[in-house]
Structure formats: C-alpha cells, structure tokens
PyMOL Python script that loads the backbone (N, CA, C, O; Angstrom):
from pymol import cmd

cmd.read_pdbstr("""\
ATOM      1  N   UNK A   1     166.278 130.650  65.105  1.00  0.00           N
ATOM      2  CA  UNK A   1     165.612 130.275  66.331  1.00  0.00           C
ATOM      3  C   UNK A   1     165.002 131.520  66.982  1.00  0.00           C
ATOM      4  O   UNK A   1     165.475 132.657  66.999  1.00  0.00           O
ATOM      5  N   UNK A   2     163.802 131.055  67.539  1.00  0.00           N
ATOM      6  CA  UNK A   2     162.984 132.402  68.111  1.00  0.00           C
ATOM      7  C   UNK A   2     163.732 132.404  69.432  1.00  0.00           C
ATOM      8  O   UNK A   2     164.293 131.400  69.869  1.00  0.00           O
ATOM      9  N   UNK A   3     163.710 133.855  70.191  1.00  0.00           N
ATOM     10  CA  UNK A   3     164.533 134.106  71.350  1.00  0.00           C
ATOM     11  C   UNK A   3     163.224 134.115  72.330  1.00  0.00           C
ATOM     12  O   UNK A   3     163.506 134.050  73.526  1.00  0.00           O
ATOM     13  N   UNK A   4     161.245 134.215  71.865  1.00  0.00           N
ATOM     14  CA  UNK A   4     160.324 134.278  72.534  1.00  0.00           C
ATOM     15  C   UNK A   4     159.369 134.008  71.925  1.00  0.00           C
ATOM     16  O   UNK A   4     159.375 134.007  70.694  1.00  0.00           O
ATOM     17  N   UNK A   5     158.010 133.629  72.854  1.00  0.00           N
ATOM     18  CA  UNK A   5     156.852 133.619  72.120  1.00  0.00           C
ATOM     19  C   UNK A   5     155.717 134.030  72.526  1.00  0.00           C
ATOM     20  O   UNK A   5     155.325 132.880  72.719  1.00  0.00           O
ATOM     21  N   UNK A   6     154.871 134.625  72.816  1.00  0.00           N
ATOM     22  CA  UNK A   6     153.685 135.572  72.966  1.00  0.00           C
ATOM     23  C   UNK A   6     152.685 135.032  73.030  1.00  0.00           C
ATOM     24  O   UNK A   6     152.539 134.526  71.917  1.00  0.00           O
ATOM     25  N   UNK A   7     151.508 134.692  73.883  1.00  0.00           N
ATOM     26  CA  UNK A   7     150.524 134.287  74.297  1.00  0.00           C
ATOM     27  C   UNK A   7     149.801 135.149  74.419  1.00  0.00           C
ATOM     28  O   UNK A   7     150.401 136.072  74.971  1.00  0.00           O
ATOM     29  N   UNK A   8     148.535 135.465  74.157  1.00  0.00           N
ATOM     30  CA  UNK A   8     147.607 135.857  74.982  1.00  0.00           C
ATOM     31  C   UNK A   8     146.683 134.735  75.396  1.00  0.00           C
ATOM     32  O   UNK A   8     146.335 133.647  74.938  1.00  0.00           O
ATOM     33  N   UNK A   9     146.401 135.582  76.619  1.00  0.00           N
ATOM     34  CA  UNK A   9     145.518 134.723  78.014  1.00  0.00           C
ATOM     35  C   UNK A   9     144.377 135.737  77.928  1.00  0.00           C
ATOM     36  O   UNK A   9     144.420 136.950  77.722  1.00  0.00           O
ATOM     37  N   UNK A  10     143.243 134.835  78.161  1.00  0.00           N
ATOM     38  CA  UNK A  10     142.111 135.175  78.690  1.00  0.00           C
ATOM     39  C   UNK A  10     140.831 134.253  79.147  1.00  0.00           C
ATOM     40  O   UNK A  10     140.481 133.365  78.369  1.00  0.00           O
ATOM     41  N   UNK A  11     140.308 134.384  80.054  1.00  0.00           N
ATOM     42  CA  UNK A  11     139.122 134.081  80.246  1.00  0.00           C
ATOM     43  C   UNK A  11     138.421 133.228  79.218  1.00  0.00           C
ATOM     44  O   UNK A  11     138.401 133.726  78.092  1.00  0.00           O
ATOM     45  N   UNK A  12     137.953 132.279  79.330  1.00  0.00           N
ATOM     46  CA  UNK A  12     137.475 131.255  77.917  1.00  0.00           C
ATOM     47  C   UNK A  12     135.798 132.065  78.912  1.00  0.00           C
ATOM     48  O   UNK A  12     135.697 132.638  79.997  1.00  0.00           O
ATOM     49  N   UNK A  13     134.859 131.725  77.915  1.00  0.00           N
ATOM     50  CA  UNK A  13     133.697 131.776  78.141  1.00  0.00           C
ATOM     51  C   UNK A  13     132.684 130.674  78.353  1.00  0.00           C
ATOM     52  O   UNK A  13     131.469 130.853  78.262  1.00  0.00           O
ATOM     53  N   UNK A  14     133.479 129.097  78.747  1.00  0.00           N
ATOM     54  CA  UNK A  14     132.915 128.479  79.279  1.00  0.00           C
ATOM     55  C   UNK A  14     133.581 128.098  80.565  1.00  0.00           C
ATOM     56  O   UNK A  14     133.480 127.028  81.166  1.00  0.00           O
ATOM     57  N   UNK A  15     134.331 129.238  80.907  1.00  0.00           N
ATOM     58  CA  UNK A  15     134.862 128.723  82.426  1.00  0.00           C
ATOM     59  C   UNK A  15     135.986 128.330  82.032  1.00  0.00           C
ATOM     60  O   UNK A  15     136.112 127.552  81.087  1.00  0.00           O
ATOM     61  N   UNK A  16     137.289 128.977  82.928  1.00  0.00           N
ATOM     62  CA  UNK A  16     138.510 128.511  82.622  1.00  0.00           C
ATOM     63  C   UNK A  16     139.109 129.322  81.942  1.00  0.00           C
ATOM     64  O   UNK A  16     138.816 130.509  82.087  1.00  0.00           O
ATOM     65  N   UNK A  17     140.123 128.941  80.998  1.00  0.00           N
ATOM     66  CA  UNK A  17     141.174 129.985  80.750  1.00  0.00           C
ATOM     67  C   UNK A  17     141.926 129.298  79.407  1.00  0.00           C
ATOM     68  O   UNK A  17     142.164 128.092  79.358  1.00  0.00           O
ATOM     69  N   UNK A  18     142.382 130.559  77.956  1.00  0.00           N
ATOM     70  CA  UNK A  18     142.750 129.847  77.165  1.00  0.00           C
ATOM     71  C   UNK A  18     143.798 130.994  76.532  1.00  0.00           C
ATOM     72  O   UNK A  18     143.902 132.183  76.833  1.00  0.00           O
ATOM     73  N   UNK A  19     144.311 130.442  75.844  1.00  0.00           N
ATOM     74  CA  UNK A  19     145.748 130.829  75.278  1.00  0.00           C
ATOM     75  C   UNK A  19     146.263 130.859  74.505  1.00  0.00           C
ATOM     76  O   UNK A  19     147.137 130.005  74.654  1.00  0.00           O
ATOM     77  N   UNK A  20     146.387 131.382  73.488  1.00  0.00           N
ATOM     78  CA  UNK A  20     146.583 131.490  72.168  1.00  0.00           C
ATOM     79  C   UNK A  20     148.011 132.015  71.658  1.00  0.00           C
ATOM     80  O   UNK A  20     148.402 133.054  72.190  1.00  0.00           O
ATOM     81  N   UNK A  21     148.703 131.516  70.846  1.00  0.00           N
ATOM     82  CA  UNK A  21     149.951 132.325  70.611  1.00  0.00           C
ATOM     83  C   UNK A  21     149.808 132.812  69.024  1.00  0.00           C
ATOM     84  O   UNK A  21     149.241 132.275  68.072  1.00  0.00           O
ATOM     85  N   UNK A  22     150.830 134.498  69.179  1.00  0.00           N
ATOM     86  CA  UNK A  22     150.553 135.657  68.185  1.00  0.00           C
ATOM     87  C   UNK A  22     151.061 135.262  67.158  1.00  0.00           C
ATOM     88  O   UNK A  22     150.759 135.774  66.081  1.00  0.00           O
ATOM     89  N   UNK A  23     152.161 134.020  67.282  1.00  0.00           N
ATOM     90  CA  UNK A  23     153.385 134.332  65.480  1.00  0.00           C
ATOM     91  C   UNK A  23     152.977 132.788  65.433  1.00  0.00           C
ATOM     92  O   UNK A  23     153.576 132.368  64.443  1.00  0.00           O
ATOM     93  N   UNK A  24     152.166 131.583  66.074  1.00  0.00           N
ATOM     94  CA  UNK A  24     152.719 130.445  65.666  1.00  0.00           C
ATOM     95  C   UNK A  24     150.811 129.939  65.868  1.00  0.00           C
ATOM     96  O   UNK A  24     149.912 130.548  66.448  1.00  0.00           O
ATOM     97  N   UNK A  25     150.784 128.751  65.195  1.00  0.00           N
ATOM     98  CA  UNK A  25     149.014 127.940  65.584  1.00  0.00           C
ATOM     99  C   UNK A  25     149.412 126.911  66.917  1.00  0.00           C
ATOM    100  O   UNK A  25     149.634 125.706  67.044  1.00  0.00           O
ATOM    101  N   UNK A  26     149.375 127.890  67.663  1.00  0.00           N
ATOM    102  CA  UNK A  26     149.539 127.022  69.094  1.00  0.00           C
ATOM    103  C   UNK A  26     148.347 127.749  70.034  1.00  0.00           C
ATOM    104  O   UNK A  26     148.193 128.843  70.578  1.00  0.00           O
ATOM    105  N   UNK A  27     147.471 126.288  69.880  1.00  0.00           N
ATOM    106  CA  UNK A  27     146.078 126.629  71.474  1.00  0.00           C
ATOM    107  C   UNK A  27     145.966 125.735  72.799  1.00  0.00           C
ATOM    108  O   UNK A  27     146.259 124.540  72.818  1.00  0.00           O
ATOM    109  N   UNK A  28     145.490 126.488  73.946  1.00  0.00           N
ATOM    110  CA  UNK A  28     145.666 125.677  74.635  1.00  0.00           C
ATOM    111  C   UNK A  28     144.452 125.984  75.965  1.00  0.00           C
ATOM    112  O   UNK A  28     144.080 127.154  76.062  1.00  0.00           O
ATOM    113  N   UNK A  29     144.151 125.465  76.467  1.00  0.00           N
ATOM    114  CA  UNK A  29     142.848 125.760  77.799  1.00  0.00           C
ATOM    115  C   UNK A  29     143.370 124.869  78.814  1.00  0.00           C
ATOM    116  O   UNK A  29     144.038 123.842  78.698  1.00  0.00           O
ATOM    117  N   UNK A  30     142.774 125.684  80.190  1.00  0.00           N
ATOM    118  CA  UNK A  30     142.782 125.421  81.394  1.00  0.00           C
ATOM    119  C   UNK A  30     141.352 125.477  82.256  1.00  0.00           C
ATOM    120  O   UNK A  30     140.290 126.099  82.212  1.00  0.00           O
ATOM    121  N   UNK A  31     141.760 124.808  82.780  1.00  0.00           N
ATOM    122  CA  UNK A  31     140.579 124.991  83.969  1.00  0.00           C
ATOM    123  C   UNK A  31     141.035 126.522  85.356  1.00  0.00           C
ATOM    124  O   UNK A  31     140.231 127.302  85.866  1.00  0.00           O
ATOM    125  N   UNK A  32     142.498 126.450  85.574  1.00  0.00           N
ATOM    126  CA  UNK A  32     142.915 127.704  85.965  1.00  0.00           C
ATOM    127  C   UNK A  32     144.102 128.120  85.468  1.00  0.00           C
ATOM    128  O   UNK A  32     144.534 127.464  84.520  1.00  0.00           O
ATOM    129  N   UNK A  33     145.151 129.609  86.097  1.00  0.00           N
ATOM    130  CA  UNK A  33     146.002 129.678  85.373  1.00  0.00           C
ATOM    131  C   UNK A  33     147.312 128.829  85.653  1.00  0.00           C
ATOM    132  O   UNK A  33     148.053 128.484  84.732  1.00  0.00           O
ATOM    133  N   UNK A  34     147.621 128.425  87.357  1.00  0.00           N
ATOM    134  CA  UNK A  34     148.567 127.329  87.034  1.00  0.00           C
ATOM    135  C   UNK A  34     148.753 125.898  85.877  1.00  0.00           C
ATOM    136  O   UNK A  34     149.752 125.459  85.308  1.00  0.00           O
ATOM    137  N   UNK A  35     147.501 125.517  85.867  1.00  0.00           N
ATOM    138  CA  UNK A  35     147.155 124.598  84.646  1.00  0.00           C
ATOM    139  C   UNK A  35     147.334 124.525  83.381  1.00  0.00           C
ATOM    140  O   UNK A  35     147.431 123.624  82.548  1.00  0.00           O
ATOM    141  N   UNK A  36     147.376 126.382  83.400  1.00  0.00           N
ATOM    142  CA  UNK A  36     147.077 126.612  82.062  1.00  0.00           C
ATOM    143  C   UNK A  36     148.986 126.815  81.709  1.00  0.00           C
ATOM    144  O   UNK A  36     149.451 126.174  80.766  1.00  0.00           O
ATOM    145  N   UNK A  37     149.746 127.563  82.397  1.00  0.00           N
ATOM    146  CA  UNK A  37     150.694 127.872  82.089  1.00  0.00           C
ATOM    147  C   UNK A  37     151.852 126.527  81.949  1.00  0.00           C
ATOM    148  O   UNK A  37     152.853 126.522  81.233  1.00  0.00           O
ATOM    149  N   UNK A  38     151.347 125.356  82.912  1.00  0.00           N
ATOM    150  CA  UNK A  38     151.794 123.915  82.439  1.00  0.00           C
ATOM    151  C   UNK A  38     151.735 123.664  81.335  1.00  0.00           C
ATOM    152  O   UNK A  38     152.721 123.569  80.604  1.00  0.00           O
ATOM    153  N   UNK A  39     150.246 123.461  80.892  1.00  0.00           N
ATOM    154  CA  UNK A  39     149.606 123.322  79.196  1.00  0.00           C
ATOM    155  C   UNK A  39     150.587 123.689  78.056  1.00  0.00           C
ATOM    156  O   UNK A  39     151.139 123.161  77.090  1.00  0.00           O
ATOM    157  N   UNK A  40     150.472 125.350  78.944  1.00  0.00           N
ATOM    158  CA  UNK A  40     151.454 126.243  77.207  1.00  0.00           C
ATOM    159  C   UNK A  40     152.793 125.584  77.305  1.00  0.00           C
ATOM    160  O   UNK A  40     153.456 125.476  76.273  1.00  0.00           O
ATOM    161  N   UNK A  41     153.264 125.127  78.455  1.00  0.00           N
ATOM    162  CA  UNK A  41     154.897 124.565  78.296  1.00  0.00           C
ATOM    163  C   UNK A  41     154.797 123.701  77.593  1.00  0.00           C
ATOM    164  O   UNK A  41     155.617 123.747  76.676  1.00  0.00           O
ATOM    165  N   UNK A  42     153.858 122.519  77.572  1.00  0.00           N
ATOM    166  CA  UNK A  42     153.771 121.250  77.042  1.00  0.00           C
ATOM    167  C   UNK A  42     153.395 121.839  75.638  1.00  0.00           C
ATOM    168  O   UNK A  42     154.242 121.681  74.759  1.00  0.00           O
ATOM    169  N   UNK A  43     152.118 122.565  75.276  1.00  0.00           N
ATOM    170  CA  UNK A  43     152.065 122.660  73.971  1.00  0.00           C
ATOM    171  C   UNK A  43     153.589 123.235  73.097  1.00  0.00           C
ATOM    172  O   UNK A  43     153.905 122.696  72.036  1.00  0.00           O
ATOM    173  N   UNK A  44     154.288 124.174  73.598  1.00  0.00           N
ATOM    174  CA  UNK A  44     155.337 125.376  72.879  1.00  0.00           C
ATOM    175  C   UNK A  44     156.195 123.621  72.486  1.00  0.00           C
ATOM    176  O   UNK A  44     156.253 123.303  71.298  1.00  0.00           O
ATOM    177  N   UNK A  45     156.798 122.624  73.578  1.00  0.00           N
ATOM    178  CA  UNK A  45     157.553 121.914  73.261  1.00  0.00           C
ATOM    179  C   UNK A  45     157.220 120.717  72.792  1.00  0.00           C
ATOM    180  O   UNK A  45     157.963 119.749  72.955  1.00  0.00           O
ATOM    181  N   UNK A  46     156.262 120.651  72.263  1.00  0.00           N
ATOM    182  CA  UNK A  46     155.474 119.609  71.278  1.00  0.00           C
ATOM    183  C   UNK A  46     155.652 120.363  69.853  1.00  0.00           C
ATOM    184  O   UNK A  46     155.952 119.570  68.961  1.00  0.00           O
ATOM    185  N   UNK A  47     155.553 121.532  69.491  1.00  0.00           N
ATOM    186  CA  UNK A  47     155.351 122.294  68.432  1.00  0.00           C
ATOM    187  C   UNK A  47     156.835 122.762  67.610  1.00  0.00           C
ATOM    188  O   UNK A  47     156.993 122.940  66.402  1.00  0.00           O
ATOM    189  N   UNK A  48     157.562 122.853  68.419  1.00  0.00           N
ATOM    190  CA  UNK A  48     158.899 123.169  68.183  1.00  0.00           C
ATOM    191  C   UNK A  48     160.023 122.023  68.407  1.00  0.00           C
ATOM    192  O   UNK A  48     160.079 121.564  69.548  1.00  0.00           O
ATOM    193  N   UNK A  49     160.802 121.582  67.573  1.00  0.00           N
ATOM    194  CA  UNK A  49     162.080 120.824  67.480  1.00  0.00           C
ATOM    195  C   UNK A  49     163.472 120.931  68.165  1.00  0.00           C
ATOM    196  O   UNK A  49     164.094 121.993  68.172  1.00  0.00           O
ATOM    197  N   UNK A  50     163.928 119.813  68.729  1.00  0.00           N
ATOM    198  CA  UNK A  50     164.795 120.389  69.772  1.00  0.00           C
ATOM    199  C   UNK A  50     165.782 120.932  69.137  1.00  0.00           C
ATOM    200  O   UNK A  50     166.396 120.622  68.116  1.00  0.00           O
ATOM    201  N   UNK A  51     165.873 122.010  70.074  1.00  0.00           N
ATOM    202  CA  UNK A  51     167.254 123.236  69.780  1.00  0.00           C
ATOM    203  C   UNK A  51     166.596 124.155  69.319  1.00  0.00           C
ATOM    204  O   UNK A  51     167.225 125.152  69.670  1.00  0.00           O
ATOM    205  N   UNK A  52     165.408 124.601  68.546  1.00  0.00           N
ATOM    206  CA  UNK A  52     164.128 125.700  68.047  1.00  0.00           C
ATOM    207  C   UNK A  52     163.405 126.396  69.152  1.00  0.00           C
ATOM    208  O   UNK A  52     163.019 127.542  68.916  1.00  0.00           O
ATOM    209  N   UNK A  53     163.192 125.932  70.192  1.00  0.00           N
ATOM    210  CA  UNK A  53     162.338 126.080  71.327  1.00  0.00           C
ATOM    211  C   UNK A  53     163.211 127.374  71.686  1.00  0.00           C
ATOM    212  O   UNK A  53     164.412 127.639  71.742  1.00  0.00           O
ATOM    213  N   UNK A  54     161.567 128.287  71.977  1.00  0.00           N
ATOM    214  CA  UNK A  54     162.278 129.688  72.238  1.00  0.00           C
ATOM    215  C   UNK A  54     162.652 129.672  73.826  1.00  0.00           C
ATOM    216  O   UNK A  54     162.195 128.840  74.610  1.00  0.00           O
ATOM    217  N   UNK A  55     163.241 130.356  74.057  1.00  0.00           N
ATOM    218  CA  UNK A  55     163.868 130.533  75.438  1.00  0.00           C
ATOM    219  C   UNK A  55     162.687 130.916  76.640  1.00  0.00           C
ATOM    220  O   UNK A  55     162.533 130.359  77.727  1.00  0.00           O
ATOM    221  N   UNK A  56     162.101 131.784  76.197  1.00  0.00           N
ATOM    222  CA  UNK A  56     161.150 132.905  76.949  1.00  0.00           C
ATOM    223  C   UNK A  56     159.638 132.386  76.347  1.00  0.00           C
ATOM    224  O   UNK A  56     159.449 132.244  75.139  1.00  0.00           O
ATOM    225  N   UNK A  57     158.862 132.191  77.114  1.00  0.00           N
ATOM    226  CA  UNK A  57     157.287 132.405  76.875  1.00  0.00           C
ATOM    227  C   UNK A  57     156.748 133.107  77.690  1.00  0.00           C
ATOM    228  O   UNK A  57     156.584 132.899  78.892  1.00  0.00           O
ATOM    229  N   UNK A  58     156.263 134.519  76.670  1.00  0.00           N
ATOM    230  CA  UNK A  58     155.573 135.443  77.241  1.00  0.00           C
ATOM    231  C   UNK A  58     154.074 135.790  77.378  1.00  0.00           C
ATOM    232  O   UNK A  58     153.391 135.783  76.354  1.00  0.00           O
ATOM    233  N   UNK A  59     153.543 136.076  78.501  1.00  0.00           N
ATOM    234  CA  UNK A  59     151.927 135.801  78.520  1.00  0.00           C
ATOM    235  C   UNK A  59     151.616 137.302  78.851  1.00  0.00           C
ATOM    236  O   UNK A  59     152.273 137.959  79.658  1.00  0.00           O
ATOM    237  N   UNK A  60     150.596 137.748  78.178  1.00  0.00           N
ATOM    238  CA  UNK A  60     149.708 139.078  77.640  1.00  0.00           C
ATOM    239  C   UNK A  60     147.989 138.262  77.939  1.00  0.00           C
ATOM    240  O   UNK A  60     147.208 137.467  77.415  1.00  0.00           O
ATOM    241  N   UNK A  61     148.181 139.322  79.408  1.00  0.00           N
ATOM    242  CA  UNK A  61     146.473 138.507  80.022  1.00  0.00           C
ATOM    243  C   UNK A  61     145.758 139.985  79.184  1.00  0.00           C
ATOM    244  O   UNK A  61     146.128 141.086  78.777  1.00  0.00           O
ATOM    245  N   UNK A  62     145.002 139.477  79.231  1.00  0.00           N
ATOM    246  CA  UNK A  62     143.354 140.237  78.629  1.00  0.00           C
ATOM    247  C   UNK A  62     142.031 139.931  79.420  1.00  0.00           C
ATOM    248  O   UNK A  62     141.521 138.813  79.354  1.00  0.00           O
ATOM    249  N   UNK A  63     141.519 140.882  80.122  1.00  0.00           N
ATOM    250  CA  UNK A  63     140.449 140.638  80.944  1.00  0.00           C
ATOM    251  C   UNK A  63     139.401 141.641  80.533  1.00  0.00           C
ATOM    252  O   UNK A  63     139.775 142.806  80.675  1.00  0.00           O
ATOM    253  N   UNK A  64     138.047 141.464  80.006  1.00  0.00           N
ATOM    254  CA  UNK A  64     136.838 142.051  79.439  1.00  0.00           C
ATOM    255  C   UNK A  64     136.155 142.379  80.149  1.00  0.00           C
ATOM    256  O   UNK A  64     135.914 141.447  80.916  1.00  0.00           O
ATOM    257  N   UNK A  65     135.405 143.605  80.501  1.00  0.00           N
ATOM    258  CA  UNK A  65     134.772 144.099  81.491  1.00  0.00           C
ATOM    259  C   UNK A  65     133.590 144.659  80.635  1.00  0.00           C
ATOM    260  O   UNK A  65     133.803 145.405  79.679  1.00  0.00           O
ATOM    261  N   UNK A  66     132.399 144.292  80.994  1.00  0.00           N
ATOM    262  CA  UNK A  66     131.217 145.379  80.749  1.00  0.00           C
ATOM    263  C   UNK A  66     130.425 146.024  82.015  1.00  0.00           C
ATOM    264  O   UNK A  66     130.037 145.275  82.911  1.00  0.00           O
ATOM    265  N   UNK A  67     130.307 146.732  82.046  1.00  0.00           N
ATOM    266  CA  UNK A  67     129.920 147.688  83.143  1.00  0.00           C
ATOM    267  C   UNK A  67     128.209 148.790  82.047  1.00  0.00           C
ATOM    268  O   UNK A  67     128.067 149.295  80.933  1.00  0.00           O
ATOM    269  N   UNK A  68     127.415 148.622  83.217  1.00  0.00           N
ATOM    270  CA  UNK A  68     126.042 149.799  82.757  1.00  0.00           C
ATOM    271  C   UNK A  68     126.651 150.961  82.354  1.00  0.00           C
ATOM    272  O   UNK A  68     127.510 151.615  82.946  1.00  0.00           O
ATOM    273  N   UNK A  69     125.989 151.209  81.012  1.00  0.00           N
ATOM    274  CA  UNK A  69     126.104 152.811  80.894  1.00  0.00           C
ATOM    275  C   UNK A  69     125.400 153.604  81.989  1.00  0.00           C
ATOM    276  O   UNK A  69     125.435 154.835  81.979  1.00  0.00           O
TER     277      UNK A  69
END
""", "prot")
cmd.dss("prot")
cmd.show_as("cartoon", "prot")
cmd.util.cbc("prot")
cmd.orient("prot")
C-alpha cells in the first residue's frame, strides 16, 4: 500500500486548473482549485481499492511565467 501520492497542479490553458498524478494514470480538471482538489479526492478513490488508498495526497503547483526579454 502506497503511504502517498503526488499531483502536479497547474493552470490548464483553457481556463481552470488540472492535475495529473506522477506514479499512477490519474487526470483530473477544475474550473478552480477548491473544485479541483474535490475532483482529485474523488478521482484517487475511484482508482484505488479499499484498504490501497494512500493516506496523503500531495499537490506540487507549477505556475509558468513568460516575461519580455
């Protein structure tokens, strides 16, 4: 049994917010991040079998900046 699971968050590029996890094929989008962090609960415990479900879901935001040279 996993003790966690790792998300990254970022900015979707049509507005909103999406989420991806690092060790497993779990996706998920929001319109914001309370929404979104509902979502990942519902997706992690759809994906995993009871008593498998990791304890901890951890979120790793990523925010992209371009700025003028």
């Amino acid at each position: 049994m996993k003790t966690e699971i790792i998300f990254i968050v970022q900015e979707s590029l049509d507005g909103g917010y999406e989420a991806r996890a690092l060790s497993d094929s779990i996706f998920t989008e929001a319109e914001n991040l309370e929404e979104l962090k509902k979502n990942i609960k519902e997706a992690v415990a759809c994906h995993f079998e009871e008593g498998e479900m990791p304890k901890i879901i951890r979120l790793h935001y990523i925010k992209e900046e371009v700025i003028a040279a």
